[in-house]
N, C-alpha and C positions, 0 to 999 in steps of 0.2 A: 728682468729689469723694467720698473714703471717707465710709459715715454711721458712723459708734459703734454697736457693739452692744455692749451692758451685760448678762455671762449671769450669771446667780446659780450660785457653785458647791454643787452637790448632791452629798451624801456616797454615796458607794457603797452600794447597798441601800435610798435612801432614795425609793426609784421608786416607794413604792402612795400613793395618791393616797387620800382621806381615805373615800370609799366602797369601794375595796377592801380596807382595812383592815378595816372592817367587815363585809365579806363574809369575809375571812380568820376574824375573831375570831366569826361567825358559825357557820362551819365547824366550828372548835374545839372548842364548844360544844355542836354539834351531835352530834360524836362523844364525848365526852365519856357523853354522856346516851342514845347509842346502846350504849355500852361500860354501861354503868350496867343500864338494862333488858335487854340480856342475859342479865348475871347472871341478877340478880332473877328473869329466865323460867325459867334455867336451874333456880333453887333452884327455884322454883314447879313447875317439871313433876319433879324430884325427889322433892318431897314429895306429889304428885301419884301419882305413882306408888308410894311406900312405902303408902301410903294406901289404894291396891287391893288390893295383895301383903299388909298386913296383913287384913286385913280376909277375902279368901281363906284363910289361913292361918286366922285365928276359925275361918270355916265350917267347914274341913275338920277343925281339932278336934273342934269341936262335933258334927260327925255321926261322928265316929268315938267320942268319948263314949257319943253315943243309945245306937251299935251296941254297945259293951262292956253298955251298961245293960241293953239288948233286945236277948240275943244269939239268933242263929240257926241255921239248920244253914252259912250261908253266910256268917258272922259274921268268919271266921278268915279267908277267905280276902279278903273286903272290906278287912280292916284289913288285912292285908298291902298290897293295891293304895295305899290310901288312905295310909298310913305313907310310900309310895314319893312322892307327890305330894306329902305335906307336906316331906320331905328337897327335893325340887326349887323349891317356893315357900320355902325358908327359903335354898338356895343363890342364889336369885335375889334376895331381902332384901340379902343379904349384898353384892354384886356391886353393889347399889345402893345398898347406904351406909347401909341402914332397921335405927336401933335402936331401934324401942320391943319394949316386951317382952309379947310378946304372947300371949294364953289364949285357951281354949274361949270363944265368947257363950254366955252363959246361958241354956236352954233356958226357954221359958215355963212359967208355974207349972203349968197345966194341961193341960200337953203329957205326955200317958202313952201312946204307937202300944202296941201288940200286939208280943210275939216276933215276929209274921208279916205284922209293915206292912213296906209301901215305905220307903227313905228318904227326907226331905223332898224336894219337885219342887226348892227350890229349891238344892238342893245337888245337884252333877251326880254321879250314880252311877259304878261304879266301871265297869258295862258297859250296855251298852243291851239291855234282857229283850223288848223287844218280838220277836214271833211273827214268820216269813219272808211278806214281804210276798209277793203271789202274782205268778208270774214262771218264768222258766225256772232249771230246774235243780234243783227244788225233790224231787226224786227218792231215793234213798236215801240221799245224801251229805248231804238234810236231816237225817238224827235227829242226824250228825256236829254240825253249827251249833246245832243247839235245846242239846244239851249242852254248848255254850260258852257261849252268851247264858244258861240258865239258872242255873249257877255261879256268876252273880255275878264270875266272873274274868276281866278283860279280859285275860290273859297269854294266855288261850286262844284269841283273836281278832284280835291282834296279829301280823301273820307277821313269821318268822323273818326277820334281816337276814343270813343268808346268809354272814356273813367273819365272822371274832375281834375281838373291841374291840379299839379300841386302847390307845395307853399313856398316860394323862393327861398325863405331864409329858415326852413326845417334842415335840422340837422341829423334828425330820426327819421330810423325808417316807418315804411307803414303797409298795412298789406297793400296787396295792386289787385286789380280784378280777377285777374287768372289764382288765384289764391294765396302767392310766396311773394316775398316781401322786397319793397323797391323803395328807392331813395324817397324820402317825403318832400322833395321838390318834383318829383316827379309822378306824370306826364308835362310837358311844357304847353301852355295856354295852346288851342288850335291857329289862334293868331298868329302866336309865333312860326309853328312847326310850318302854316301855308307859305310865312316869310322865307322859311328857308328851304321848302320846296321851289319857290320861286327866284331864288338865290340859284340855287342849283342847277335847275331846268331851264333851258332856253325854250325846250318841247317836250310840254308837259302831255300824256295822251289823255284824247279826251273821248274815245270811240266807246261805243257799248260792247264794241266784242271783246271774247274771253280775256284775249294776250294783252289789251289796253286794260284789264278790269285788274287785271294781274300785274301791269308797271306801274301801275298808280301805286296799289298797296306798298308794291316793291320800294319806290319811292320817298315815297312818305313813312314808312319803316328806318330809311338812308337818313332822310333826317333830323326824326328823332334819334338816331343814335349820334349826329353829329350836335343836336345839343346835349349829348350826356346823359342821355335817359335810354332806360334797355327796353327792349320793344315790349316785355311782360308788364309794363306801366300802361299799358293800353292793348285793347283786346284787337289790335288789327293782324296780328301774326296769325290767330285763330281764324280770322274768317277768310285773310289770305291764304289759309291752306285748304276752306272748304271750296275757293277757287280752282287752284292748281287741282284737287282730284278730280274735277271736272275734264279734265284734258283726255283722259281715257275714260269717258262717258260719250257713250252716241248719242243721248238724248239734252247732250247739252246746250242745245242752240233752243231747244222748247223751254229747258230752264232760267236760261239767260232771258227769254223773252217777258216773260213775267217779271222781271225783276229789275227797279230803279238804276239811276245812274251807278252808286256805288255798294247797292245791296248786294250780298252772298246768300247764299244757300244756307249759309249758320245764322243770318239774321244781320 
């Protein structure tokens, strides 16, 4: 004998059951509120960041102000470096979207240095003056180095990248010096990359021996890649490495000595 089965008919779709419903509309909600605080971080590290970049920019007035006010013998050649740094923090402003309008901070009332002071410590100079640490190499290729660091000009401490900038608004590649193929904006003008060496470095080294000859490269490598260009757009990787093999050379303090502030052994 057949029993009866009695099914209730269910509409198509109507399968969640009254907890998965609430797990769904859980969900929902969930992202909602994850889409939401994103933002929100993103604006927050936005304005986080205009916040540094302004505030950078003050200083770097400010001390270029002092220096117009207490000029020096090395007055000119400061503001030029410093000039270059403040065009690279207001490119950088800009890339990030930061409009407030920003001035010098106002020197304290009773802040008066000498023609012959330092700039504030806490504004990072345009080079680092300290003396050649003692070390090898420190031989007649020293008076070379003392005369960059004491200038006041990090351009003279900077080495050379080796190839021609490239074209800002190529969209093609091209080859690079070392033979394989690099952005056709790329290398960035030396002007630049010194700007954002000097962004970077509060102490830049400016000694003739090996380990200073070695952080420069190291350096100025750091900041071509933080404008976007790969170190094979210019031939300093190569001659930074005919550096470092000197490390386990005995005769590398007679090498070094023959050779300029930022010459290698590869040229």
């Amino acid at each position: 004998m057949r029993r009866s089965r009695s099914r209730a008919y269910r509409r198509p779709g109507s399968g969640l059951t009254g907890r998965n419903r609430k797990i769904a509309i859980g969900l929902a909600v969930a992202t909602l509120a994850g889409g939401a605080f994103a933002v929100s971080t993103g604006m927050s590290n936005a304005a986080t960041n205009c916040s540094g970049l302004d505030q950078s920019l003050r200083d770097n007035l400010a001390f270029m102000a002092d220096q117009r006010a207490h000029p020096n013998a090395q007055t000119n050649a400061v503001l030029a470096n410093r000039q270059a740094v403040v065009n690279l923090i207001n490119l950088q402003r800009q890339q990030a979207g930061c409009t407030a309008d920003v001035g010098a901070a106002n020197p304290p009332a009773n802040a008066n240095p000498p023609a012959n002071a330092n700039p504030p410590a806490a504004n990072p100079p345009a080079a680092n003056p300290p003396a050649n640490p003692p070390g090898t190499g420190s031989g007649q290729s020293g008076a070379t180095g003392n005369a960059g660091a004491s200038s006041g000009n990090i351009n003279a401490l900077v080495p050379a990248l080796g190839f021609s900038p490239g074209n800002p608004n190529a969209t093609a590649d091209r080859v690079g010096p070392t033979g394989v193929k690099v952005p056709g904006r790329c290398p960035p003008t030396q002007a630049q990359v010194n700007a954002q060496v000097a962004l970077k470095n509060a102490n830049f080294p400016s000694g003739t021996d090996l380990e200073s000859r070695i952080q420069r490269y190291e350096k100025t490598l750091s900041a071509i890649q933080d404008l976007k260009c790969p170190a094979s757009s210019t031939t300093l990787l190569g001659r930074l490495n005919s550096l470092t093999a000197l490390r386990g050379n005995a005769n590398r303090d007679n090498i070094l000595r023959g050779l300029g502030l930022n010459e290698t052994p590869a040229g």
